[in-house]
N, C-alpha and C positions, 0 to 999 in steps of 0.2 A: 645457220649455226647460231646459234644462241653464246649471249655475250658476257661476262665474266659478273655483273652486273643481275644476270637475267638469274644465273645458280645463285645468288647471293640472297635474293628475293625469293626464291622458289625453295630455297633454306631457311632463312626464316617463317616462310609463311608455315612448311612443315616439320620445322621441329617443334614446335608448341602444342602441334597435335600427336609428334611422334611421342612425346614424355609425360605428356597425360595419357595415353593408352597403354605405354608400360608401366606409372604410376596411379593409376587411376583411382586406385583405395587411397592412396596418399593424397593425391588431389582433395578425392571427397572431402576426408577427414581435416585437411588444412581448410579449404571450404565452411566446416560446421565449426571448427574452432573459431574462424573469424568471427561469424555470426554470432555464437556465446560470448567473443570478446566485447560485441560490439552492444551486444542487449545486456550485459553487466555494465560498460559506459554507461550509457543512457535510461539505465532505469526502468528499460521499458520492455512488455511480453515478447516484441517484434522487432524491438533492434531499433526501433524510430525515434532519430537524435529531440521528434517534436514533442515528447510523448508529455503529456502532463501530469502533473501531483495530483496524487486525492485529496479530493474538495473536502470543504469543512464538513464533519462529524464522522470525516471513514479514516483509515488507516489501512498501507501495504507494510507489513512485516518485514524490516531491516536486510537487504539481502537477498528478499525472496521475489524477484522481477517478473517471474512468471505468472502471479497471481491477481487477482483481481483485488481491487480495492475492497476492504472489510468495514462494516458499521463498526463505530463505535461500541463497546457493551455499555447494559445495561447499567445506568449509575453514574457512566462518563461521559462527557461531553469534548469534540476536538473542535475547538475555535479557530484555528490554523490550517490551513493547508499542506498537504506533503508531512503528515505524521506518521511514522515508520513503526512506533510499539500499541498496542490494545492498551494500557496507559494511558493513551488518545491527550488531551490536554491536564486534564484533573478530572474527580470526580465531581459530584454534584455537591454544592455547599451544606454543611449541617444543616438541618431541619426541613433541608428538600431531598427529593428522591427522582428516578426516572427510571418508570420502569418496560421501556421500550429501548432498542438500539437505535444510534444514529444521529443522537443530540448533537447540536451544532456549539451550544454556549449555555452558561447557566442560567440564562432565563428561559430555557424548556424544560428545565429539572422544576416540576409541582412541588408546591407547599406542603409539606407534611397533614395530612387533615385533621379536623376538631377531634382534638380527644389522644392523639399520637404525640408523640415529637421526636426528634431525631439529634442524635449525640454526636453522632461519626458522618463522614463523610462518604461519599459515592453510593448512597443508599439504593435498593435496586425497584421496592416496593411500597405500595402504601400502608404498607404495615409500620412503616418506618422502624425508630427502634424498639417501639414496644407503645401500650398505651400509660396514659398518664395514671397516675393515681387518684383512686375517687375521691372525690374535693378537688380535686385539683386541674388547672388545664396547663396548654402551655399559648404564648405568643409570640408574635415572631413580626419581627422589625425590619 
């Protein structure tokens, strides 16, 4: 005969499996909410509290945990780690340009070339802003 002790345990051990087989859509469903909760925590595709920031010159979009780290655009350079908007740090300083994704800082944004110069910032090409006027050049310090 089994002892008051022996139903107590033989209760427990089966009701946990009796109310996940009658809620078992419910189960799931709490199940994937955690996991959403838990990869919104931590920033990261997979829920993993280790996950790290993207490296200098990429960005993940504010929000968006499921994505992969983005280069920087053209123009801009992220010197910081863990940058959240394409904004990335700044653009490229007047009179340089960068016309690749991915710059880390503004010393991979090129000098504007002989005969060009550049007014605005975050330029994307070596066309910069235009060319110079004949007589004229520009320098750059």
């Amino acid at each position: 005969m089994l002892t008051k002790s022996w139903y107590v345990f033989l209760l427990l051990l089966l009701l946990p499996l009796l109310s996940a087989r009658k809620g078992s859509t419910n189960l799931s469903q709490l199940q994937k909410d955690q996991h959403t909760a838990k990869r919104a925590a931590t920033n990261s595709p997979t829920g993993d509290s280790n996950a790290q920031p993207c490296p200098r010159g990429k960005f993940r979009p504010s929000g968006l945990h499921d994505v992969e780290c983005e280069l920087c655009p053209r123009g801009k350079y992220g010197i910081t780690e863990g940058l959240t908007t394409s904004s990335c740090t700044a653009g490229c300083p007047a009179g340089r340009y960068y016309d690749l994704r991915g710059a880390k800082s503004e010393d991979d944004c090129f000098f504007c070339p002989p005969g060009k110069y550049g007014t605005t910032t975050g330029l994307k090409t070596a066309e910069c802003s235009g060319s110079c006027a004949v007589g004229k050049y520009g320098t750059t310090t």
